[in-house]
N, C-alpha and C positions, 0 to 999 in steps of 0.2 A: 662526415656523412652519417645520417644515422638510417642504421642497415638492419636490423628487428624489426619486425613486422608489430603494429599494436592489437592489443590482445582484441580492444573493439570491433576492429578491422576484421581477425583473423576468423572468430570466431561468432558464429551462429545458432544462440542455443531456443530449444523448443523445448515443450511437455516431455520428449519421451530421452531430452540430456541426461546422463546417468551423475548421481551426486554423490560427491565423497562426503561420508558422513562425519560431522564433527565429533571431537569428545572433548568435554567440559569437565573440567578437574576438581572444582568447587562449586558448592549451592551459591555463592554470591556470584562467580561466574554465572552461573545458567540464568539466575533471575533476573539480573539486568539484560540478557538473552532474551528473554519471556516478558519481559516488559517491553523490549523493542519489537517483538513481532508482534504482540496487541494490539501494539499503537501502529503498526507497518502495516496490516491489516485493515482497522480503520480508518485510516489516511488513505489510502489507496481504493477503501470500498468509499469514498467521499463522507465516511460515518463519522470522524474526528473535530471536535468533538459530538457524540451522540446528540442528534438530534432533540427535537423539544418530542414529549411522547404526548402525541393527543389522543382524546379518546377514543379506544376499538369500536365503542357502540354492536358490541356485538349482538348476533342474532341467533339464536339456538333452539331449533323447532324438527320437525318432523320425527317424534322418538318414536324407537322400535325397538319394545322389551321382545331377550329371547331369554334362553336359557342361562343363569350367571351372568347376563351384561344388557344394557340397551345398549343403542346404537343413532345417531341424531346426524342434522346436516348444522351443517356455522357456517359464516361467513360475519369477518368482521373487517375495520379497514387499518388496514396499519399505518397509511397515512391518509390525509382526508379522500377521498373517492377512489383508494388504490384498495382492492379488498384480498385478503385471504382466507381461500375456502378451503372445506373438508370436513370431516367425520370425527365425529366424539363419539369415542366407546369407553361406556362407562361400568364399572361393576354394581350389581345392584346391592341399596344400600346407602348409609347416611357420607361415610368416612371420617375422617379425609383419608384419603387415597394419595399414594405416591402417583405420577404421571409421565407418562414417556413422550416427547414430542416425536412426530416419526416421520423426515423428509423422504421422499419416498427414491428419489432416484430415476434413471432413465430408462425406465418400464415403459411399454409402448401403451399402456392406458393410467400410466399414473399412480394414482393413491387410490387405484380401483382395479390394478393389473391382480390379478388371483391364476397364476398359471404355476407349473411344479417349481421351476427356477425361483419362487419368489412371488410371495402371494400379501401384500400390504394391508387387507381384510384380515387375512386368518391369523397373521402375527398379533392385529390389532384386538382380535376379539380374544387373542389368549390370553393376551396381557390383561385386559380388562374379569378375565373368568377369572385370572391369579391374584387378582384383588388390586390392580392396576389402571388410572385413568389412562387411554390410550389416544391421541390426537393424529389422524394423519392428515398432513394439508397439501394443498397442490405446492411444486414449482411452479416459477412465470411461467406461463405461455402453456400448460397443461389443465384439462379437462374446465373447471368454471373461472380460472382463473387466468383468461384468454387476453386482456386487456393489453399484453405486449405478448409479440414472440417469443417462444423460447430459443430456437436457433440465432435468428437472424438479426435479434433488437439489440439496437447500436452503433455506433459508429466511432467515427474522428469526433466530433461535437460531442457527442454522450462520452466518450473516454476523456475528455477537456473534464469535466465535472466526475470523472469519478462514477457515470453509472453504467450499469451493466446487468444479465441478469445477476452474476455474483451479488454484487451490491444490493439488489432488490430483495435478492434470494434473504443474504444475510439479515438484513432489517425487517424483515416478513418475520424470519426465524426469533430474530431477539421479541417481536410482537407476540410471536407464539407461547415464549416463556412469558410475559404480561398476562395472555389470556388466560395459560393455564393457571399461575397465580393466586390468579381472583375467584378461580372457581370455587363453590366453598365447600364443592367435597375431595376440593386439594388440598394434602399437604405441603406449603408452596418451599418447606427446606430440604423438598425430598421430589426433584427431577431430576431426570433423565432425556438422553437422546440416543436415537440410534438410525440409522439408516447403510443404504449400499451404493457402492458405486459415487455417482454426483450425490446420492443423499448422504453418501460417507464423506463427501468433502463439506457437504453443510455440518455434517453430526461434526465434525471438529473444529471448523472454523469459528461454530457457535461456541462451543465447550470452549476456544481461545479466550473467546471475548465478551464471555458472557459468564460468569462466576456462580451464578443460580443455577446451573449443571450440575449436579454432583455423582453423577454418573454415566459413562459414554461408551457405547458398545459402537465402533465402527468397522463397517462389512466390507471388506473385499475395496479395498482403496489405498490402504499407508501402503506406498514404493518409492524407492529410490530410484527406479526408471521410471516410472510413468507417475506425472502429475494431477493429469485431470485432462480431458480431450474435448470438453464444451467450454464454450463462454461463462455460462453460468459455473466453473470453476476456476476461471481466471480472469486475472483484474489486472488494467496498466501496472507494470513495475511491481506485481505481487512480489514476483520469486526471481527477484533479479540476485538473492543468495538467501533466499531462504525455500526450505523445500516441506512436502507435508511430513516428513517423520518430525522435524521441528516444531511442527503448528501440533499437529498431536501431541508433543510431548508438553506442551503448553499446559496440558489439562492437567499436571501431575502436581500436587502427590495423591489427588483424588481418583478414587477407581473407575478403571478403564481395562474395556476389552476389545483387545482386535481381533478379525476373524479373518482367515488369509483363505486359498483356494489353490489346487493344484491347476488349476486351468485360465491362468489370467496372469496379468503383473505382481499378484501377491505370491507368485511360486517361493520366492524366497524372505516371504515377512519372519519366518521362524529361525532364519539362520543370521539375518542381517540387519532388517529395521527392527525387530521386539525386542534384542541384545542392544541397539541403541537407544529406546526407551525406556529400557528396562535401565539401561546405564541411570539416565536422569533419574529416573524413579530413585534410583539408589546413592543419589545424593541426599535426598530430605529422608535416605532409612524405610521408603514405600515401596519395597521392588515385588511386595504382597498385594498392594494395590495395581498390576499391570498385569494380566494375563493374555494368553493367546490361543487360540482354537485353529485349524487347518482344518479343512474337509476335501477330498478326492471327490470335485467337482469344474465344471465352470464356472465362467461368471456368475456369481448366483446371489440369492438370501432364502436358499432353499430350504427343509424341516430340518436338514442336522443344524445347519449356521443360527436357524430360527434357535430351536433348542438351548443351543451352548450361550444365546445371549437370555433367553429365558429363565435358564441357573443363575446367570451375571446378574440380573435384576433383581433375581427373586434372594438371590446372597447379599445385594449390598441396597436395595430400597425396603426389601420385607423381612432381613434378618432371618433370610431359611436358609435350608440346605440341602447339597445334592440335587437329580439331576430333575428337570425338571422336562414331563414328557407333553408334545403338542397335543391337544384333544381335536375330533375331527369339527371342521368346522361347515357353517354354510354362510355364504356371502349374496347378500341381500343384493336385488337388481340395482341398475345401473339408474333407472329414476327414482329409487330410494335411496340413494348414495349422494348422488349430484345435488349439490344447493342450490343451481337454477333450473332442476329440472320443472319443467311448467309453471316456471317462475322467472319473472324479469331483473336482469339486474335494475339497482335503484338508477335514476335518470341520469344524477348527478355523476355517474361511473366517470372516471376519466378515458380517454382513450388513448393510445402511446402516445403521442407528444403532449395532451396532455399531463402525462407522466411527467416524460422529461420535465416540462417547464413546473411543473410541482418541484421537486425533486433541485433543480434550480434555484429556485423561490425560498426555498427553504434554506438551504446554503448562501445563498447574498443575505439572507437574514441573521443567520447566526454568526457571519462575518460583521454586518451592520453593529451586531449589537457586542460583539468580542472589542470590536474597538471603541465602542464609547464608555468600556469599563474604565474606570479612575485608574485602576492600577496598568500601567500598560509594561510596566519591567515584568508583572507577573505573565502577560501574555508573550512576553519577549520568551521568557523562559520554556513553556511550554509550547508554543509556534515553530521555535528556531530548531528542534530536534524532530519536529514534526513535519518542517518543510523539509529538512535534509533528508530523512527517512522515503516521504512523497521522489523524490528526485532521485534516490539512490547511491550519496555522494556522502562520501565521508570529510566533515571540517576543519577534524584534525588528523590528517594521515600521518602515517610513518611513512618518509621518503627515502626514496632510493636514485641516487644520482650517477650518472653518468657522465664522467670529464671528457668533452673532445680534443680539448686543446687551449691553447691561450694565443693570445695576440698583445702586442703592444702599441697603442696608438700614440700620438700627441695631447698628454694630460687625461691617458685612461688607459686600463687595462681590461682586452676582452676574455669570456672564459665562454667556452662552448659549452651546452648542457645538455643533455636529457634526463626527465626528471619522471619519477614513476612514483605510484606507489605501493612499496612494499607489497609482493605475492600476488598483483592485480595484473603485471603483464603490459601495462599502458607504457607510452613512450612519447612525452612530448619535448617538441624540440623548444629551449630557450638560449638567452646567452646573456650575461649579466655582465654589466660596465661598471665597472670603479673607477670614481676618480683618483688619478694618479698621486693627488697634491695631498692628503689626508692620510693617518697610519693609524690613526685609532677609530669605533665606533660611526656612522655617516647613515642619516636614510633614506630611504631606497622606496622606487615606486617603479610597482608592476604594472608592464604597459601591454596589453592586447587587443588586436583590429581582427576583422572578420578578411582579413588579404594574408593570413599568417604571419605578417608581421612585416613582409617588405618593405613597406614603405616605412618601416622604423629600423630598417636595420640591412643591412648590408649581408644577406648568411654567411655565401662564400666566401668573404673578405673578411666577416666579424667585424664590419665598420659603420659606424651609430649614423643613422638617419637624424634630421634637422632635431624635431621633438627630443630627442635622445640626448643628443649633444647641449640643447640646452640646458637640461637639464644635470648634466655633468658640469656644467659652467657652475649652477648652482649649488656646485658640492654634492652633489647625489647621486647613488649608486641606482643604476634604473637596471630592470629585468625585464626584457621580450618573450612574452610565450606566446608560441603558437597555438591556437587550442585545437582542438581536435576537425579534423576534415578543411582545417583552412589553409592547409598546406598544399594544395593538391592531391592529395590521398582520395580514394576513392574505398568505400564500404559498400565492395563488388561483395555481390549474392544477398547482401540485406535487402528486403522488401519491408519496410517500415508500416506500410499498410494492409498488408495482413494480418485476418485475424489472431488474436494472441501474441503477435511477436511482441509486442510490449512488456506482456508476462514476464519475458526472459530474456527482453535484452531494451538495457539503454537507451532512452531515447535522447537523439544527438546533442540536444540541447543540454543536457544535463550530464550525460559527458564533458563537455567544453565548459560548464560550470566547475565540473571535479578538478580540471584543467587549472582553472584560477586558483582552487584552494589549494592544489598543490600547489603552485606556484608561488602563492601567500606562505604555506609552513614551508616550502622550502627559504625562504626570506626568515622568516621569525628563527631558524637555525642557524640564520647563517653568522658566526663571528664579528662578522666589522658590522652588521647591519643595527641600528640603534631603534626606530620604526620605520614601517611599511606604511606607504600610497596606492591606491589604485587610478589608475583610469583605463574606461573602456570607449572602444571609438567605433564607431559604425555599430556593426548589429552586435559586435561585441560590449556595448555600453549598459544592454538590460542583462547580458550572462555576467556582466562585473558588479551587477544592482546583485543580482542574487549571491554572488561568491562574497559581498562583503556584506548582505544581510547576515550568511551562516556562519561567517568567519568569525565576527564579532570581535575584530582586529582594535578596533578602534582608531584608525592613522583615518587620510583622506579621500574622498572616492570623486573621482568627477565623471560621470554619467553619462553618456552621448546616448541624449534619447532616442534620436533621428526623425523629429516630427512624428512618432507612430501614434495609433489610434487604437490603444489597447480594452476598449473598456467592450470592445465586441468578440464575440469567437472566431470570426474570420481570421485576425492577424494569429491568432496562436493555432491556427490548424496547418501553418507551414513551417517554417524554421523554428520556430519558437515553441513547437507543439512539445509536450511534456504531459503525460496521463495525470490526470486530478488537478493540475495546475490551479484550472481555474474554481474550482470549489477549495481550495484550499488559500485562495482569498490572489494571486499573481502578482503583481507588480504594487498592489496594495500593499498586502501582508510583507512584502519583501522590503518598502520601506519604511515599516514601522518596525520592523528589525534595525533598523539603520538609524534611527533615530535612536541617541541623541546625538552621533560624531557628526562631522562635516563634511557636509555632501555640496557640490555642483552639479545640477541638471541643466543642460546646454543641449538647446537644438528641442527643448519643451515641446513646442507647437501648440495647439489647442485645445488637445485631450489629453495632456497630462493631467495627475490626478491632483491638483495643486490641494485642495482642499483638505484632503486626506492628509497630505504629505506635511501641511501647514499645522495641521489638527494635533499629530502627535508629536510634532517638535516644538511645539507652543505648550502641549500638557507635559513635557518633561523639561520644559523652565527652560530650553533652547531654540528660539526663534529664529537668532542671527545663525545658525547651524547649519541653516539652510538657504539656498540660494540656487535660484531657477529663470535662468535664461531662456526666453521663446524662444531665442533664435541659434545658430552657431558660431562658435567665437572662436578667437584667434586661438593658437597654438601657446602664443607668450601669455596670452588671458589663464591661461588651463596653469603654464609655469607659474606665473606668478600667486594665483590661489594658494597650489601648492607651497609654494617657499615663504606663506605667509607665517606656516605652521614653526 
């Protein structure tokens, strides 16, 4: 009986789960840390890899010289008809100029809110009076850049692909550093970001993944309880273990300053997360490069917080020092501000699905054109850490097993399992047959059905179902796992479609994928086993396409397609649903992983991807490797394949 509760099961985590913070003992630990959230990050925002960059076409008109700065409206488009608007403040003067990009966060008028808590104008014009180009641009779905909602845009379908406003948010921001860039009274080795709140989660999300940053003041946001409470700061599968003191820590060993508040989730940045950034810092010898600021306020980016990042810049872009005081400012009306104010957007504007199917478009493209690169080991290589990353699942775990018991049959011995892995809390049931007649080495094939395995296998008895047993005739050690919820189990209190829950916990599908790979290493450990099989039967057949895409086992895989019709988003918005899946290329990308070992697809039907699948086992000089049945075959067909090996 297996009597532990699984951790998928038990647990329900959101934005405000409290995280225990890691510590990293070495700079080669943290970097390959820092290299996996980049890439977890973009995989997730559907950004991996970065897009093609087309031209901003920017527009930059309406100046208003005041005292020490003009002030102008832009809109340019980050991708073709998608635009991002806002205000350049510039100092007057040739330069170049350092420049601060500045997300403004969830101010109830934007990149034009000017009230005491936090005024996105009067920081903007200080910076620019300190000799500073200053940029604030909208978030989705605030002030001109209306095109999609900010709250609401999104769904099941848009989280398939990877988008949301995070993801918009993020690729608007990486356009931002492009625009500033080019300006030519920037100096483009000398940027900056900073913002509060949701613009504190762009100011670091961008600083992650974007390298052209070399300086980041983020406001009132790094906690170890609290995440982020909009869409636009969470993305399918973001933080299924990774949290924002990690993503901040990202930016290091380049200077960075946090600003915390006694009245919000930063109450405790000074005692808890800046000792843990300050840790990392103090692996590459930069623990000069992390400071921290506290102000006895609310939620805010009010004139002290202002201030303390106005030193931060003007110490590490302008080479000054000390403290640096706000001057009073005046903030221009609201249709001098606004880029369409008594102006139309241009025709071609998208409108939200538009987006979306932009955004789409572009993704089936740069999958189109990933696979008809010559090198396809090179795309294996960087695909296969990128789909496991998207999915959440690690391909080679440390397992932890559990003995139930043993059984002796006629010509096999059974052994009860449950199989975890290592510190995760997971518990899935399997039971593994040897053949009795054999004392050395024998291979073995993982067998998993979407019925938890009944019909392969006897539980309470520990007595091998038809399939099972033939396969014991044939000298081979076979493993049943259950994967995850095909047991009867039930994941009472998860509501899967709610906003964010994806953020922070597994989707099922991908689960019951981690299910196989443990399965698989616990086989590659096991003593008598010489190599591993898969086959996957019913809806288990595309979670065993994926487990031996990332496995990269090399043994057999036979595949039970079940006739599905995967090339539409309907089948992947129920059992099969996994956030980014499908911008990360699905059942395509997962058999060009697989290629070159020896697959059976059985039960094909009509939309299998035959082409594709033909395509890259013909460029890696294995044609006969493959073999793709329309329809479904016998049980002795699947054995006999196998035992051909």
């Amino acid at each position: 009986m297996v009597t532990a509760i699984d951790a998928h099961i038990a647990e329900i985590k959101h934005t405000s789960t409290p995280w225990a913070l890691r510590r990293y003992r070495t700079l080669e630990e943290w970097r390959q840390r820092a290299a996996h959230i980049r890439r977890h990050i973009l995989v997730c925002s559907g950004l991996w890899p970065l897009p093609e960059k087309r031209s901003l076409r920017p527009r930059i008109f309406g100046r208003i010289e005041r005292e020490g700065y003009a002030v102008e409206k832009v809109f340019f488009e980050s991708m073709p008809g998608f635009f991002v608007c806002g205000n350049l403040y510039r100092p007057l003067g040739d330069g170049p100029f350092p420049a601060i990009a500045n997300p403004h966060g969830h101010w109830q008028r934007g990149r034009i809110e000017d009230i005491e808590l936090g005024s996105i104008p009067g920081r903007c014009i200080n910076f620019a009076r300190q000799g500073m180009v200053a940029f604030a641009y909208d978030m989705v779905g605030y002030n001109d850049s209306d095109q999609v909602a900010h709250q609401t845009f999104g769904g099941r379908r848009e989280d398939l692909w990877g988008i949301g406003g995070l993801s918009l948010q993020l690729w608007n921001s990486i356009r931002v550093v492009d625009f500033l860039a080019q300006l030519p009274d920037v100096d483009a080795k000398r940027i900056g970001c900073t913002g509060a709140s949701g613009g504190g989660s762009q100011t670091f999300l961008l600083a992650a993944v974007d390298q052209r940053i070399k300086a980041a003041a983020v406001v009132n946001m790094v906690s170890a309880q609290m995440q982020g409470g909009c869409n636009c700061e969470n993305q399918g599968h973001l933080r299924l273990d990774i949290n924002n003191v990690e993503i901040v820590s990202c930016m290091a060993p380049k200077p960075q300053l946090l600003v915390s508040c006694t009245g919000d989730w930063t109450v405790n940045t000074p005692e808890i997360e800046y000792p843990a950034v300050r840790d990392i810092y103090g692996l590459y010898g930069a623990q000069a490069q992390i400071t921290q600021v506290q102000v006895n306020a609310q939620h805010n980016y009010n004139k002290l917080s202002r201030e303390a990042v106005y030193a931060f810049f003007n110490r590490h872009l302008l080479h000054g020092k000390g403290k640096v005081s706000e001057h009073p400012f005046s903030v221009e009306s609201d249709k001098d501000l606004l880029a369409f104010s008594g102006r139309k957007k241009p025709a071609y504007a998208l409108d939200s699905e538009g987006v979306i199917e932009a955004v789409i478009g572009r993704s089936e493209k740069r999958l189109a054109n990933q696979l008809k690169v010559g090198d396809l080991r090179c795309f294996q290589r960087e695909a296969r850490p990128a789909l496991a990353s998207l999915l959440g699942v690690d391909a080679v775990p440390e397992i932890e097993v559990e003995i139930l018991g043993y059984d002796r049959g006629k010509g096999y011995v059974a052994e009860g399992l449950v199989l975890g892995r290592r510190g995760y809390g997971e518990r899935v049931r399997a039971a593994l047959f040897l053949p009795g007649s054999f004392s050395g080495k024998v291979p073995a094939t993982l067998i998993a059905d979407d019925e938890g395995g009944q019909k392969l296998v006897d539980w309470a008895a520990s007595k091998p179902g038809k399939l099972v047993r033939d396969l014991l005739r044939a000298d081979m050690s076979v493993l049943v796992v259950a994967p995850f919820l095909t047991d009867g189990a039930k994941r009472t209190g998860h509501d899967d479609l709610l906003p964010m829950y994806h953020s922070y916990n597994q989707a099922t599908m991908a689960c019951r994928v981690q299910d196989l790979l443990t399965g698989l290493a616990y086989l590659d450990e096991h003593p008598r086993i010489a190599k591993s099989h898969l086959i996957g039967r019913g809806q288990a057949g595309i979670w065993s396409l994926f487990a031996r895409a990332l496995s990269g086992f090399g043994g057999r895989t036979a595949v039970d397609w079940g006739c599905l019709d995967l090339d539409g988003d309907k089948a992947w918005s129920g059992v099969l649903f996994a956030p980014g899946i499908r911008a990360m290329g699905d059942v395509r990308t997962a058999l060009a992983l697989c290629a070159p070992d020896p697959m059976l697809v059985y039960g094909a039907g009509r939309h299998f991807p035959r082409a594709i699948a033909q395509r890259v086992y013909r460029a890696m000089g294995k044609r006969g490797q493959l073999k793709v049945e329309v329809k479904a075959v016998r049980q002795t067909r699947i054995v006999e394949w196998l035992v051909e090996a």
